[in-house]
N, C-alpha and C positions, 0 to 999 in steps of 0.2 A: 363364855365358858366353852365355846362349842367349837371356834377357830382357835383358843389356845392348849387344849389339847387336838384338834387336827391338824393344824400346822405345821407340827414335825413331822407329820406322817404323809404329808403333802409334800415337803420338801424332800421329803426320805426320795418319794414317789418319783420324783422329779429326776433326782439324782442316780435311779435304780433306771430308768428309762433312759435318761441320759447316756447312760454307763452302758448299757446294753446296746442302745445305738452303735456306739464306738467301737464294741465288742467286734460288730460284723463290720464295721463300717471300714477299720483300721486294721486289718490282721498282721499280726506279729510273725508268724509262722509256725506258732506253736497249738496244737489241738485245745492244749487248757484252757487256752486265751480266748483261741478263734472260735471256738465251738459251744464249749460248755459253762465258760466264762457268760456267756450269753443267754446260754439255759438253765442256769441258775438263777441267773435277774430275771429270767421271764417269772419263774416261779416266786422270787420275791415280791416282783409286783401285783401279780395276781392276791398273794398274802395279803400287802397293803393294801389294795382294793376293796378284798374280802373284811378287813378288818376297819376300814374307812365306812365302812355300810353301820357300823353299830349296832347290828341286829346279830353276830355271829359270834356266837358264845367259843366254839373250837375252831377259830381260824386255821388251825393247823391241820388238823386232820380236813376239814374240807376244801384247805390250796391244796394238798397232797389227792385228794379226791377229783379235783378239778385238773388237774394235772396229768394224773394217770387218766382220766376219761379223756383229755386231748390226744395224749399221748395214742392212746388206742385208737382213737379214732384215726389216726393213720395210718392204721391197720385195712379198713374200709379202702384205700386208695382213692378216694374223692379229693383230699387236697392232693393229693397230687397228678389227679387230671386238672385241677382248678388252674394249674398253672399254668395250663396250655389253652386255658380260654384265652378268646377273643378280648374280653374284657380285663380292664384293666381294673378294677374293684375287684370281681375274683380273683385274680391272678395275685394280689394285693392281701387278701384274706388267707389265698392257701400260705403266701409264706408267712406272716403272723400263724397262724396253725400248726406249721409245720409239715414235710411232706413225708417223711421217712421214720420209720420205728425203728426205736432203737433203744436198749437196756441203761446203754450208760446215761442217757437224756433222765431216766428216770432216779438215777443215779445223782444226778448232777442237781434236780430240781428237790428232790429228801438231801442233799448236802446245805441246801439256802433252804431249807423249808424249818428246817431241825434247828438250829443256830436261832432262827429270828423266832420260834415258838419257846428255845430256853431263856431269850432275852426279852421276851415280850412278858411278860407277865400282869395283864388287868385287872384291874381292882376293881370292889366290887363296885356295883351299878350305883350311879348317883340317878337322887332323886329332885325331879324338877320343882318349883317353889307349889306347884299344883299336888303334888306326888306322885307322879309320877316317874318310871325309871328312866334315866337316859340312856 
């Protein structure tokens, strides 16, 4: 029961990572694509992650929470001294993190957050042969 319903959300996973790779990896020349094409899939995956734990009743509001708190946190300018370490683990962690605030990123991450919260829709909690909830 438990890999045929994660399985999509694993492949989902895969494909949203994949895609975001690409994103930065291939740029097109266009902001949509190179930028926030990107920062979108960050925040989808974050969703699926969130929502792969099974313990998180409003997946959406807390990717959207999780988000805006990365988001801020580059406000701090920590990652983006991370990128001038010596080390190549941080310098690896600021750009996953991100270095730079910016409105439209917040923008770009509620445009993927919204969509996959009006198409997600989970039923209720199944109970295990013990009864317990899944």
């Amino acid at each position: 029961m438990f890999w045929r319903v994660r399985l999509p959300w694993l492949a989902l996973l895969a494909v949203v990572i994949a895609s975001g790779i690409a994103s930065r990896a291939f740029p097109v020349g266009h902001p949509l694509f190179d930028k926030y094409l990107g920062d979108a899939l960050y925040a989808a995956m974050v969703y699926i992650l969130l929502h792969l734990t099974g313990r998180i009743r409003r997946v959406a509001l807390w990717a959207a929470v999780v988000m805006t708190a990365l988001e801020c946190f580059q406000l701090t300018g920590i990652p983006a001294a991370l990128v001038h370490s010596g080390h190549v683990p941080l310098r690896l962690i600021a750009r996953l993190l991100g270095t730079h605030f910016h409105w439209l990123d917040l923008a770009a991450y509620a445009a993927d957050i919204l969509p996959l919260a009006c198409f997600h829709r989970p039923g209720p909690p199944e109970r295990t042969s013990r009864g317990r909830l899944t």
